[in-house]
N, C-alpha and C positions, 0 to 999 in steps of 0.2 A: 502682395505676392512676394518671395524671398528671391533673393539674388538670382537670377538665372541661370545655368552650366555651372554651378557649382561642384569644386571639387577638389583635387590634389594635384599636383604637378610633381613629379618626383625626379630628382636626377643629382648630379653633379652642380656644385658650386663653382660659376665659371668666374665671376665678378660682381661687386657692388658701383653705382651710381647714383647722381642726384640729380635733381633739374636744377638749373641753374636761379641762384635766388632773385636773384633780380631780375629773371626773364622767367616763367611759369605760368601755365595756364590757369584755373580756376582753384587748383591747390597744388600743393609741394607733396613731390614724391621722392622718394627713394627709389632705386630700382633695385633689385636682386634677379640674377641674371645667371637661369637653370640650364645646364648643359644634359641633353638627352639623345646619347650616344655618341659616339664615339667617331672620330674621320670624317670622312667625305659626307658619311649618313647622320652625321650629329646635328641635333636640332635645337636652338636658342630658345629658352621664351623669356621673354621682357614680365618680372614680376612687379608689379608698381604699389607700393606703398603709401598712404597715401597719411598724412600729416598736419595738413591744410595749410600751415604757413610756417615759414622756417622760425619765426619767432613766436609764433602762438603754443599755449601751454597744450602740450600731452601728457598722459596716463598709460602706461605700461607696465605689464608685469614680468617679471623674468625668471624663471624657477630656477632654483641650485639644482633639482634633478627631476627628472621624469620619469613617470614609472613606463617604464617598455613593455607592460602587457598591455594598458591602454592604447597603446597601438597598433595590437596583432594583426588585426584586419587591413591595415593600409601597411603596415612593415612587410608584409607579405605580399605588396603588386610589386610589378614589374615597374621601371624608371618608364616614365613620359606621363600623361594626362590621365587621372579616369575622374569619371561622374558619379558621386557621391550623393544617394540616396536622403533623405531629409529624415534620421532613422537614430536609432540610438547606436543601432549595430553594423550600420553601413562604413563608418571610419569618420563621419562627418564629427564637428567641433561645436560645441554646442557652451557656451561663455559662461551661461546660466544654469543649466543642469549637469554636464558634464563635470562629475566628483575630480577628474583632473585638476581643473580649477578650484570649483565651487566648495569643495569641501572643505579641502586644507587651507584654503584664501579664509575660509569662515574662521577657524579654530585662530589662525595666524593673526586674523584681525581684534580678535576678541584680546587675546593677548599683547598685543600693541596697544588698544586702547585702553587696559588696563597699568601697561608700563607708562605710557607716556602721563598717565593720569597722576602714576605714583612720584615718577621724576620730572615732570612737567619737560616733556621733549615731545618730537612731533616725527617721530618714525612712523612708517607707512606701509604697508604688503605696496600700494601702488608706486611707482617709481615717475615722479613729476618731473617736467623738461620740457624745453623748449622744442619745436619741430627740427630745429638742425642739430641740436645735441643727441636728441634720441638716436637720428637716423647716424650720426657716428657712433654711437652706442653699439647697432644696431648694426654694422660696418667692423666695426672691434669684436665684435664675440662672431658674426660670421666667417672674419678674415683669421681667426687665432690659430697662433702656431704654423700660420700659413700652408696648410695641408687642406689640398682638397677632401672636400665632405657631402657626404648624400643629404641631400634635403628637400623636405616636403613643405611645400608653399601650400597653404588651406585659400581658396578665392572663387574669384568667378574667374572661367577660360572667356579671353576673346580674339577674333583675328582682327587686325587691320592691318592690309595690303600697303597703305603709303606710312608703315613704322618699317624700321628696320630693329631688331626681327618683327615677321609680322603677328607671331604668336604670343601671346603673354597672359597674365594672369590680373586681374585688378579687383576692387572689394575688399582686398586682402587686408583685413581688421574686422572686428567684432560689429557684426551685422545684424546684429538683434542691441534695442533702447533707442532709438534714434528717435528723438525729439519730434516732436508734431513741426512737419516742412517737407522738402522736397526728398528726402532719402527713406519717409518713416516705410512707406508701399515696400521699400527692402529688406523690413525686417521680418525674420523666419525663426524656427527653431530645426535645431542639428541641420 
């Protein structure tokens, strides 16, 4: 069965955070922290990332640009939460079919693996790293320029009443592959 409440969370960038390395639960998160409206009526959600450990190796990718029609359907809600369909055309993110990625990662690899072959160097579409250098990474390109920016968190929504805020977003990474264990039951498509 796929992640449950899946979906987007849209709003303002109000700040980034991390758990503390040497005090963490079962994994290392980042947080990103979506401001959704404005005064007295504006609403937190706690976006958590998740890493597994500040020094265990991750994989990430990070595009020079994105095409903005890929997104017409979720560029067009309103800021705060919606529920995203498991659909090609509902706005969901799909790691393995969706040509956003899957395409240009394909063409990008091919050619990598042919340069590095010719110059024997180890360049990568994927970008290797430690848990605590991505999530500065990750920290740097949300924080740049220092100007608030609209942004869409892809995840599962969940509440819990003893977080401060109690709303957030978590899952937030690539939910489909996940190795025969305790996470595989969450793998879905879109």
């Amino acid at each position: 069965m796929p992640v449950q409440d899946y979906g987007v969370v849209i709003g303002q960038f109000d700040h980034f955070d991390r758990d503390d390395a040497n005090h963490f639960g079962s994994f290392f998160h980042g947080h990103i922290f979506v401001r959704v409206g404005s005064g007295a009526q504006a609403v937190l959600y706690n976006c958590a990332v998740d890493v597994k450990y500040p020094t265990g190796m991750v994989e990430y990718f990070e595009p020079s640009k994105l095409d903005a029609t890929k997104f017409t359907n979720v560029h067009a809600l309103a800021d705060g939460f919606h529920s995203l369909a498991s659909t090609s055309s509902s706005g969901a993110l799909d790691y393995v079919r969706d040509p956003l990625i899957s395409q240009p990662l394909g063409c990008l690899a091919v050619f990598y693996a042919i340069w590095n072959a010719i110059t024997r160097t180890s360049n990568q579409v994927w970008k290797q790293n430690v848990g605590m250098s991505a999530l500065t990474d990750l920290e740097a390109f949300l924080s740049a320029d220092g100007r608030i920016q609209r942004v869409y968190v892809f995840g599962a929504r969940f509440l819990n009443a003893a977080q401060n805020p109690p709303q957030g977003m978590h899952d937030v990474h690539m939910n489909q592959g996940d190795p025969p264990g305790q996470f595989q039951h969450l793998d879905g498509i879109w």
